[in-house]
N, C-alpha and C positions, 0 to 999 in steps of 0.2 A: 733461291738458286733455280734457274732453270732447268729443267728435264733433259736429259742427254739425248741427243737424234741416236735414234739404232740406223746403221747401213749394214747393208747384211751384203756380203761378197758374194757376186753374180759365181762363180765357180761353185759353190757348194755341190755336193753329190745332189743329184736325181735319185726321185726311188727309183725303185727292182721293177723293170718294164714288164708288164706280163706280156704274153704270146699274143700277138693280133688272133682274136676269135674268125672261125669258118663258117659257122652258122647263129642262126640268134639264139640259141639252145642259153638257156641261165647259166649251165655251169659252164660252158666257155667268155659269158659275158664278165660272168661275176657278181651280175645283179639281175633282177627280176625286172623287163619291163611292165608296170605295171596301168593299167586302164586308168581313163579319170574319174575321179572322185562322184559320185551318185548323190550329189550332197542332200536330194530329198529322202535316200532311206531311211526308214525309221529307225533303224537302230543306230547308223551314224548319226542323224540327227540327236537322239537321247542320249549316246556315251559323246559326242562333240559337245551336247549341250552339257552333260554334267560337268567335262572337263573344263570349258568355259566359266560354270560356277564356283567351281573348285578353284580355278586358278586364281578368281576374278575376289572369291570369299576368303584364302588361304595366301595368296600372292607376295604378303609383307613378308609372312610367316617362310616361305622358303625362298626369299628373292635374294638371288646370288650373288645381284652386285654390289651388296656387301663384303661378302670375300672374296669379291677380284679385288680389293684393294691389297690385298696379300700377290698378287701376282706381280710382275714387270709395269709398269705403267711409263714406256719411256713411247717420245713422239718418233715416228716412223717420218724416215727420209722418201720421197721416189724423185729421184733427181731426172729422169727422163735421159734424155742423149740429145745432143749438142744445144740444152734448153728448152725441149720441148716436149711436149709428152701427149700422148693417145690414151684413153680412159673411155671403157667401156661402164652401161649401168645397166643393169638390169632386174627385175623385182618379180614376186609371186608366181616363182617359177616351176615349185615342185609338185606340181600337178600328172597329168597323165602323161607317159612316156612321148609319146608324137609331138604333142605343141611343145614338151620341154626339149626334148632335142631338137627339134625344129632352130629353134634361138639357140640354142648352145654350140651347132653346128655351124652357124653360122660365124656367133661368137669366135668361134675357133679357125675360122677363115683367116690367111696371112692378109688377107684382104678386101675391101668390100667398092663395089664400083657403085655410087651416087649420086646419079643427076651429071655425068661425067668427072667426076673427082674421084679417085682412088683413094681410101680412106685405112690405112693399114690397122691391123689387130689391134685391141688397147695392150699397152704395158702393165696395164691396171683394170684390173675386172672388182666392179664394186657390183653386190648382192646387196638390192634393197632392202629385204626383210619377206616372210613364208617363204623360207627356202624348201617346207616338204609340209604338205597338205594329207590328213584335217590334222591329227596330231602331230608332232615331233615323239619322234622315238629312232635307236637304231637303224632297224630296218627301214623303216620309213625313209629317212635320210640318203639309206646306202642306193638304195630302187627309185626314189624319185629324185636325187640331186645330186650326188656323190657319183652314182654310177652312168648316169646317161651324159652328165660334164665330162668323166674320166674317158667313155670311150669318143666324144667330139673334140679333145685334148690329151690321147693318152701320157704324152711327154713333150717337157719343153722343147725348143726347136734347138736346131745341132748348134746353130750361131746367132746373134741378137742375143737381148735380154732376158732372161728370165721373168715373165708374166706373173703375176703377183695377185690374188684375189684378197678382199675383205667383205666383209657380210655384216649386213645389220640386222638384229633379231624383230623378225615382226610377232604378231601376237601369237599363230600359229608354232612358231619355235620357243614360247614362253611357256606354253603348255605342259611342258615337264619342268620347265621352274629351269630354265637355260641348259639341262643335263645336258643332253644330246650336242645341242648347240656346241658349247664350249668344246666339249671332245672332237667337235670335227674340225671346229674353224680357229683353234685358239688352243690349238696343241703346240709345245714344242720338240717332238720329238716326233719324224715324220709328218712334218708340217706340208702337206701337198695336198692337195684336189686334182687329180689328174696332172696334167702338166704345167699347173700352177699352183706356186707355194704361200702359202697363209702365213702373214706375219703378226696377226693381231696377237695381243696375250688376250683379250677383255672383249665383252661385248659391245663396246665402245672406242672409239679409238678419235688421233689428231692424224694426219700426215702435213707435213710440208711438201707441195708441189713446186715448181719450177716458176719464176717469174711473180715469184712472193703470193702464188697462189696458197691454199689451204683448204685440205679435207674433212671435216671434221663430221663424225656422225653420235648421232646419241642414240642410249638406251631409255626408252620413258617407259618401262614396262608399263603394257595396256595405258598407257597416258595418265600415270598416276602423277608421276613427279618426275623429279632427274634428283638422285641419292648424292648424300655427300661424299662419298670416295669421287665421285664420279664429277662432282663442282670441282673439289680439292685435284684430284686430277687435270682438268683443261681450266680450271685457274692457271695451275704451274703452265700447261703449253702455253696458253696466251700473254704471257711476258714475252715470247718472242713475238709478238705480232704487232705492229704497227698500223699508222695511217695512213700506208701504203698497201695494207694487205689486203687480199679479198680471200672470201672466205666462200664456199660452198658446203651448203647446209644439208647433210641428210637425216630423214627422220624415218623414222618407222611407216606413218601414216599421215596423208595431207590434211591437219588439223586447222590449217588455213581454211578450206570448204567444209571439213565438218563443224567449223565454230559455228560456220553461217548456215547449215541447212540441217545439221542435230543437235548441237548443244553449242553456245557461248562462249565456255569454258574450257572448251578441249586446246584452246592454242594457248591456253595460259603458259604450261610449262613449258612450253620452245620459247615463249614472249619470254618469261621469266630467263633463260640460259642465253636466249639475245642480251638484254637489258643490263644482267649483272655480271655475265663474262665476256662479251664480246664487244659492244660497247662504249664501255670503259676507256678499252685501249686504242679506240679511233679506227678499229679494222673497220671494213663494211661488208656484210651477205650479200653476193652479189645475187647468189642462187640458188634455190632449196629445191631438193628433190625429193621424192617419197614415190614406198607403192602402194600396195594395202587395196587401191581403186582400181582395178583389172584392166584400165584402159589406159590412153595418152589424154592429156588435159595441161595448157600451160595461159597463166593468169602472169600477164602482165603489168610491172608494174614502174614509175617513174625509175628507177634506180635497182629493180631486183625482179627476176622472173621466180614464179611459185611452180615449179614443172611434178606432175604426178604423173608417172611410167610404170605401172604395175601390168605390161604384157607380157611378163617371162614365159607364160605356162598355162597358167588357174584360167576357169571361165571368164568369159567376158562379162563388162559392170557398163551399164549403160552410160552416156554421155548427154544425150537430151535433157537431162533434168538437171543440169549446171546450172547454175545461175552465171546471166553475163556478167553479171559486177558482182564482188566482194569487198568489202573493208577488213583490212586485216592489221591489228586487232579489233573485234566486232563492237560496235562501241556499247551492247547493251552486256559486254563481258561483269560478273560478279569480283573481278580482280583488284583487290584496294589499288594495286598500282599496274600500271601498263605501259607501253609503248605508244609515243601515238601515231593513231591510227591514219591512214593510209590506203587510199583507192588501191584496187584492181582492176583489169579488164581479161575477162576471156576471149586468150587471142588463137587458138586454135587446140581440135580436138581429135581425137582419131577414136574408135570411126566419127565421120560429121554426125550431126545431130539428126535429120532423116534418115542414113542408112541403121543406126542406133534404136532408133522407135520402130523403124521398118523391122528390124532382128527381134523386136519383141513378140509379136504376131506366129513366129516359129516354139512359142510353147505350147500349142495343141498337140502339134506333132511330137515335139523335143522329150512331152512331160511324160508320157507314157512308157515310152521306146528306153530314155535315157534312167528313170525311176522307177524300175518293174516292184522293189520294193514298197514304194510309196503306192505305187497301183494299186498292188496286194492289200494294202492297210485301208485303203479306201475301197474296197471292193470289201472290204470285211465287217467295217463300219457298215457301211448300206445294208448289207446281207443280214446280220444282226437287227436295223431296222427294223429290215420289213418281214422279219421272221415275228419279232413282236408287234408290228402292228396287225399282220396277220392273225398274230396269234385272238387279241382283241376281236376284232373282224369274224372268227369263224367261230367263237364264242362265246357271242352279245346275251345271249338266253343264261348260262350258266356264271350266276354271279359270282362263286368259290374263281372258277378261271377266269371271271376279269378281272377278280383282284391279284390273282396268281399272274396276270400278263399284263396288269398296270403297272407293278413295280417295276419289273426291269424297260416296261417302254420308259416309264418318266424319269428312269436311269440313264436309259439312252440319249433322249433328249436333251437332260444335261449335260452328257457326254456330250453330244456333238456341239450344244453352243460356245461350252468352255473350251473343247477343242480349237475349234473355228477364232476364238478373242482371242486364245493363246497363240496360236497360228500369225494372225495377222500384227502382235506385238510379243516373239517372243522376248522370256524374262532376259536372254542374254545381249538383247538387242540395246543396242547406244540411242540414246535418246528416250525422251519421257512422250508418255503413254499419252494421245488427244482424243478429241472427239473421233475422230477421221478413222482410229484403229477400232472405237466399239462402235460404231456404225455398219461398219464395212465388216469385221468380223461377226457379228450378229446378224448383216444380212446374208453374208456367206453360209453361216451355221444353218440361219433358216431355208436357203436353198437348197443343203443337203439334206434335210428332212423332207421338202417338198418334194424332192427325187423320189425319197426315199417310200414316201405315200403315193406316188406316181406307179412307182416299179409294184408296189405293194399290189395299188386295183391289176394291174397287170398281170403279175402272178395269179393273182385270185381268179383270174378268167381263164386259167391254164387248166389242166387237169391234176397235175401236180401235187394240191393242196388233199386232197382227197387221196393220194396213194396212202396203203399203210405206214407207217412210222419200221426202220429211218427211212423208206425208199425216200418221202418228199424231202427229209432232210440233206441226203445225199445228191441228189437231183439240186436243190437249191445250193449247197457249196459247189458242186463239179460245173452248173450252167450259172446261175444268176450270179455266183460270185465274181468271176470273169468277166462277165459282160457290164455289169454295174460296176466293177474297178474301173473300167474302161471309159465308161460315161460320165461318172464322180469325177475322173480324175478330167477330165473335158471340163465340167462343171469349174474343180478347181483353175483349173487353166483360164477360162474365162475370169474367173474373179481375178485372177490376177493380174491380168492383162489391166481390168477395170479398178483396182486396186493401186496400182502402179501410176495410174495418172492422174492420183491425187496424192501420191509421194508416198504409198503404202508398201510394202510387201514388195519392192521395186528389187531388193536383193533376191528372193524366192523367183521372181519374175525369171532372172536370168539364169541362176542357180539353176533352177530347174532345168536349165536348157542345156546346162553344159556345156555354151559354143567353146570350142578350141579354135577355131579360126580366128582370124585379126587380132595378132598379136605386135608388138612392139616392142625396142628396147633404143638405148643414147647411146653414140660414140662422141665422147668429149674432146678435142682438140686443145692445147694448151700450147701455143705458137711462140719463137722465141721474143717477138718484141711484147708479152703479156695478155695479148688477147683472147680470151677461151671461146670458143665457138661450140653451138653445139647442134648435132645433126642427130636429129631422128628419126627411126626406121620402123616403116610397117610393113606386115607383113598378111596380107588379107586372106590367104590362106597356106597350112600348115600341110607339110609332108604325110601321107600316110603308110607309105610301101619304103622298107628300108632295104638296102644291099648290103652284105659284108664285103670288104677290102681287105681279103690277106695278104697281101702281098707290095703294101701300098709302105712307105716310109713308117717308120717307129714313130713319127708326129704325126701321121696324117691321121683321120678319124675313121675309128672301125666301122662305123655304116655310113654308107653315102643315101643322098635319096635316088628313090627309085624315079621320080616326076621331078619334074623343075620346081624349086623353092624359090619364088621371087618374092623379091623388096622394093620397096617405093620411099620416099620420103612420108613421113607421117605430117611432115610441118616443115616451114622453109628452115634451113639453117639458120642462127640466130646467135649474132656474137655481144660478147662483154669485157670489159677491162677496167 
């Protein structure tokens, strides 16, 4: 027996409107805007990474979607108006307040003008996956994606449809084991995000579109598998689907590129939920979308485009190191069985490939400014150095103190190698360990030490060493600490850059840099006689300066920008049927 279509009556009550805010004050916003993510500090780095192993080591153990099979699992109608329908996408968006509201503002526009087309609102607002950046938790949520959608949407509009969002869980929101998740997006009681209402029960979901279109998205937490509620589930939807259907495929992350440039095996489980639920029934994918990749990237192919838009928000992910071609599935996959395989071409990227490599070159400046914590750790590391190599240095005669200052230097030493191979392949990182990362990591390691013996005869030419004790020790954290953060982290910089272009450390690359600029997001078109088109939008730079609007319609958005926000096409429109 087939699954029952939910339609849900456009009339339903709106939530309780709150007061349009007069200043950005939090307690009239409701939520904190909050700065972007510093992803090199160190203590984000070590509580991200634990939580990474945690989820990554514990994941079976509290994965939820096993009891969502206790919820609703019924396929979701959006019937559009007079057959056709508007659908936005947008991915990795709950990053720093500015670039998120940036896209969300826009998002929330009745309408967008494109190359001269007027392209009205989507009916349908689909969330890629990291909808709040580094962890998922409450707050997290309400400050990076709840609150700054809410005030670029406070309420549905007075006539038209009611806007409908769904969200698919990326890894970022898995990090609590779906808690968070579920309570925002897959509530049924007060089921809204600002002026759009969330109809999912699950972190997975089917819709039926207009023109025997289909939405279908999965959960592969961290790309393990796709769980049996969750087959047993879109088994059931796909009895309605025929050899007229087309289907659009969203996933969490473009497993199509990571099969081919980190691991083989990551596109098994989408191959596998092609293969044995879709298939079957003579549908065909026409279209798969994903974010996870911080930029725009679309692989085309005989019969299916592979599109990856993860510009909601989070830093930008480089595009230069695409590869033009892909086989998807990769034929040296470890999967007894598969799909066959099937060219791709890389047909267009956003940013292009020069201005992408050109954006790297901006982590000398970026690394410093954007990671004063990571500055600090590396200004401490050195400091530590050359305190011990000093220490060695000013007392060669006294052999009680060289063995008293050998031990913690050949501590250090190892400290910094293992730091540096950890660095350049951390444990949380996808993909298996090569030559390329203990190379470059141990020559990295060993250039921080050469610094660090550099800075050392330097001091030693100072007057410094000679003060009484603490004056030199004091004098060495208040001057050389700072100054050798500063340098170190240059140093780092450099490696990375040089790291980067042999396929290393190419996330740290960016990471570090934080760009909020050149963002992205789809407005899908779904026309009455079948043809889905699809337009996307870049956005090369982000608003920084906001206005309040009190006084503006109960739908219109509480801050406007202060500067012009302009869009361009990211890639030409591109239709399918």
């Amino acid at each position: 027996m087939s699954p029952p279509v939910e339609r849900l009556p456009q009339s339903e009550a709106t939530p309780t409107r709150r007061p349009r805010p007069r200043t950005m004050n939090p307690i009239e916003l409701g939520f904190n805007p909050r700065p972007p993510v510093p992803w090199l500090g160190p203590l984000l780095l070590l509580s991200t990474g634990l939580r990474t192993l945690l989820a990554i080591l514990f994941g079976a153990y509290l994965d939820k979607r096993e009891l969502q099979n206790a919820l609703p699992g019924d396929v979701i109608e959006e019937p559009g108006t007079d057959g056709e329908l508007w659908l936005d996408y947008v991915a990795d968006l709950g990053d720093g307040f500015n670039s998120t509201y940036s896209i969300a503002y826009l998002l929330a526009q009745p309408e967008l003008e494109l190359d001269g087309r007027t392209l009205p609102r989507g009916q349908m607002l689909v969330m890629g996956g990291d909808q709040v950046y580094p962890t998922a938790s409450a707050p997290a949520y309400e400050d990076r994606c709840k609150g700054p959608y809410t005030a670029a949407l406070p309420c549905s509009p007075e006539s038209g449809p009611i806007p409908t969002l769904y969200a698919v869980p990326g890894n970022h929101d898995w990090y609590d084991g779906l808690t968070a998740f579920l309570r925002l997006f897959a509530r049924q009681r007060d089921a809204w995000l600002g002026g759009w209402r969330t109809k999912q029960s699950r972190s997975y979901f089917a819709v039926r579109l207009p023109a025997d279109w289909w939405l279908v998205a999965l959960d592969e937490q961290f790309g393990a598998y796709v769980d049996d509620p969750q087959l047993n589930y879109f088994e059931a939807a796909a009895r309605q689907f025929g050899p007229d259907s087309k289907i659009i495929l969203a996933t969490p992350e473009p497993s199509w590129v990571k099969a081919t440039t980190e691991h083989p095996d990551a596109y098994g489980a989408v191959d596998y939920f092609i293969r044995t639920i879709i298939a079957p029934t003579g549908a065909r994918v026409r279209l798969m979308l994903s974010g996870d990749l911080h930029h725009y990237a679309r692989y085309s192919g005989v019969d299916r485009e592979l599109v990856t838009c993860g510009g909601g928000g989070a830093y930008l992910y480089p595009t230069h190191q695409l590869p033009s071609e892909i086989t998807v599935p990769p034929t040296d996959t470890l999967a007894r069985r598969s799909s066959q395989s099937r060219p791709f071409r890389l047909a267009a990227t956003y940013p292009d490939a020069p201005t992408s490599r050109r954006l790297g070159w901006g982590i000398f400046g970026r690394l410093p400014t954007r990671n004063a914590g990571f500055t600090t750790l590396i200004g401490g590391l050195q400091t530590l150095l050359m305190l011990a190599m000093a220490g060695i240095a000013t007392q060669q005669r006294d052999e009680t103190g060289l063995r008293l200052f050998s031990i913690p230097l050949v501590s250090m030493l190892v400290l910094t190698l293992l730091g540096a191979a950890f660095f350049a392949k951390p444990p949380t990182a996808t993909g298996k360990r090569s030559w390329r990362h203990w190379i470059l990591g141990a020559g990295h390691g060993l250039a921080q030490i050469a610094l660090a013996a550099l800075g050392t005869w330097i001091w030693l030419l100072t007057p410094f060493p000679d003060w009484p004790w603490p004056l030199s020790l004091i004098v060495a954290l208040a001057i050389y600490w700072p100054v050798s953060g500063l340098v170190g982290s240059q140093l780092v910089a450099l490696y990375l850059l040089i790291a980067g272009r042999f396929g290393v450390n190419i996330n740290e690359l960016y990471a570090g840099q934080g760009i909020d600029d050149v963002k992205s997001f789809l407005r899908l078109h779904i026309a009455s006689d079948g043809a889905l088109t699809v337009y996307p939008f870049a956005v090369d730079r982000i608003c920084r300066e906001w206005r309040t609007n009190p006084t503006a319609p109960d739908d219109r958005p509480w801050l406007e920008p202060a500067q012009n926000l302009i869009y361009r096409p990211a890639d030409a429109p591109f239709t399918l049927r």
